[in-house]
Every structure is written in C-alpha cells, then in structure tokens.
KOLDREN-16939 format. One record per atom (N, C-alpha, C, CB): residue in one letter; x, y, z. Coordinates in pm, whole numbers, plus 50000, padded with zeros to 5 digits. Glycine has a CB too. Layout:
REM residues N
AXYZ;...
This chain:
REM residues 82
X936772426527416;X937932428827493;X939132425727406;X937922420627622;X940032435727432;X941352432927348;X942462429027419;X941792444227273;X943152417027376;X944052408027470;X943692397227537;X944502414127564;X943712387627548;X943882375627622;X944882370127708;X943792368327554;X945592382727803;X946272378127867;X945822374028020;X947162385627848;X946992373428122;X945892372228255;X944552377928270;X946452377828368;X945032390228266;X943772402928337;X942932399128237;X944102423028340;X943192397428080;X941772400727913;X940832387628001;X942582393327644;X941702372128027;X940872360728073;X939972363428188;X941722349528110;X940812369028333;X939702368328419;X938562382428445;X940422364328549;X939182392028316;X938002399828350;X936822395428197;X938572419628368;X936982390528110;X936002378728034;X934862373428146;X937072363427980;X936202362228222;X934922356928312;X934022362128355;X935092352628408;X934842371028441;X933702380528533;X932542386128453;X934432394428601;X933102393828388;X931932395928339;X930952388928254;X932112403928297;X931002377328198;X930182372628182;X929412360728285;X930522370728082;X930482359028394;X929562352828533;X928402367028576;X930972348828708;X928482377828513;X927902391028551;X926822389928429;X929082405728552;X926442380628313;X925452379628242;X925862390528132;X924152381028321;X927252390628107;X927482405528015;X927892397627894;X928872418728074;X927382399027760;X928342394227630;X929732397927658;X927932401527482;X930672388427599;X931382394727572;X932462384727445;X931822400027706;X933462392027364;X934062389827248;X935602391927324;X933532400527114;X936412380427295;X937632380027298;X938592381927236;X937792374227316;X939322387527203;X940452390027112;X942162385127168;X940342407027087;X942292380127060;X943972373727049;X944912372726927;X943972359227084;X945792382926924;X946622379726811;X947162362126809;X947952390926824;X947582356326923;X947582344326942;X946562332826904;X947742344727045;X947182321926890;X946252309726877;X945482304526977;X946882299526841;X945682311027073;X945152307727197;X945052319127333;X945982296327231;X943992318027406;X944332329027525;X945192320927580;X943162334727633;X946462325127658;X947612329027762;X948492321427643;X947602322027956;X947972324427535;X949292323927427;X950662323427472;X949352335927341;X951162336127523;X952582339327560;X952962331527681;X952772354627587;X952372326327756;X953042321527900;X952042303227929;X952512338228065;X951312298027847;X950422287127883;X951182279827748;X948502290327891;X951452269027748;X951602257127686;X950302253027568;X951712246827807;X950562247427446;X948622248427348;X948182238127433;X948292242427127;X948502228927542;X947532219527617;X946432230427705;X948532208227734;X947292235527757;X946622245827895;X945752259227832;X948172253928007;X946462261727726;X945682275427609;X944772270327576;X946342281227465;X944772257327536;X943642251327484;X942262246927566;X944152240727430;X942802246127661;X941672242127790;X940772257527853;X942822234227952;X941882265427849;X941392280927887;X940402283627788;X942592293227881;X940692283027631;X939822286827556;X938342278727578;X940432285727427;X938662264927579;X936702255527565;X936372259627691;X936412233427553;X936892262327797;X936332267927919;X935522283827877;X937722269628037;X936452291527860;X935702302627797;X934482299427732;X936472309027704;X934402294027625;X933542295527513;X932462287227564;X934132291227372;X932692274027657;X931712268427716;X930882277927813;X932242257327779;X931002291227875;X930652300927957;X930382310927900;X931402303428040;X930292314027789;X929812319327681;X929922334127607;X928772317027703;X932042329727637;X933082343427608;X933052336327422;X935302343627732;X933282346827339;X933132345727202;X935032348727217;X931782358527107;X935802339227147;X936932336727115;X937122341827034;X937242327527104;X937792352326937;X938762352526834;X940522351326836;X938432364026782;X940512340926843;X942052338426815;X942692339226713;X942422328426838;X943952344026722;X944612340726573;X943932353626453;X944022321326516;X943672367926561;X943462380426460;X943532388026568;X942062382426359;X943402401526505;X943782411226560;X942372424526556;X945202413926484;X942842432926567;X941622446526604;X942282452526490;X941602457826782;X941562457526379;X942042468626310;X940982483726284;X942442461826174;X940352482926392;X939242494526369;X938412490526483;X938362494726213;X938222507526531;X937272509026621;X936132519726562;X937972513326751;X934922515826620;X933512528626614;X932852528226688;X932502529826517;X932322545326690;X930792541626770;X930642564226783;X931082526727012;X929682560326848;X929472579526848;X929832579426980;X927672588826817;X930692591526994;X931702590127174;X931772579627218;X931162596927315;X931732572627224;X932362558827281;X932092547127158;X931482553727445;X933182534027192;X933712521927102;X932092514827095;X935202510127191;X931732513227001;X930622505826982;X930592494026884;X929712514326951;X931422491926854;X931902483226695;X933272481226723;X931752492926526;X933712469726688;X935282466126601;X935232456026492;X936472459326704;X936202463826449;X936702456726274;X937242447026329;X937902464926150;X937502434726312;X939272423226288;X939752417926201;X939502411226342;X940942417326172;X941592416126058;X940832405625974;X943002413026084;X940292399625989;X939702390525920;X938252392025832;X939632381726012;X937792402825852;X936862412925853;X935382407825892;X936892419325719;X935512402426023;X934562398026152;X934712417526201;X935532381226303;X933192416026208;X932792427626302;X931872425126406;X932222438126231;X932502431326535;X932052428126666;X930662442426708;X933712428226780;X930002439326708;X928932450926812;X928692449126919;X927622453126786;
C-alpha cells in the first residue's frame, strides 16, 4: 500500500485483521507523519508491525510491475516488495 495516511493505516489494518500480507509505504518517518506528533507516529507504527503490517518508512515507490496488474514494487532504497 502506498501512503500512510488515515485511510493507507486503517485499510493496513483491515486487511490484515482479514489475514492479508501487507507492505506499508511512507515517504515519512512515520505513518500519520503529516498530522500525528513522532510520540503518536511512533505508537501507530509498533502497533502496525506488532499485527503484522511490514513498515517502510522514510522511502518512497519508484517502480511498479506485474503482467496486467501491480505485482512487484521497487523503493527507493532498492527493497522490492512482491
């Protein structure tokens, strides 16, 4: 998922209260970067990751793949997501 804002956090949850992997993305140091304080960003994130959302903070998306639909992403860091 790309973004960690309201909606990137609680649809994370969901779906992984739904047993679904899933990979987080944040140009920020933290999810709710823009509007949460690093106390409260910081608590959002070990909550996540304790529930077993995969965090990337602090990069970005620079590439997408897959055959008709996204199956892969690049991140700037050159972490690739499947």
């Amino acid at each position: 998922m790309v973004g960690a804002g309201w909606a990137g956090v609680e649809l994370a949850a969901t779906l992984t209260s739904l047993g679904m992997g899933v990979d987080l993305t944040t140009s920020l140091p933290h999810p709710w970067g823009r509007f949460a304080g690093s106390t409260t960003a910081g608590y959002v994130t070990r909550l996540l990751e304790s529930r077993g959302v995969r965090v990337h903070s602090a990069n970005t998306v620079v590439g997408l793949d897959g055959d008709g639909r996204v199956q892969r992403a690049a991140l700037a860091d050159g972490t690739r997501i499947d």
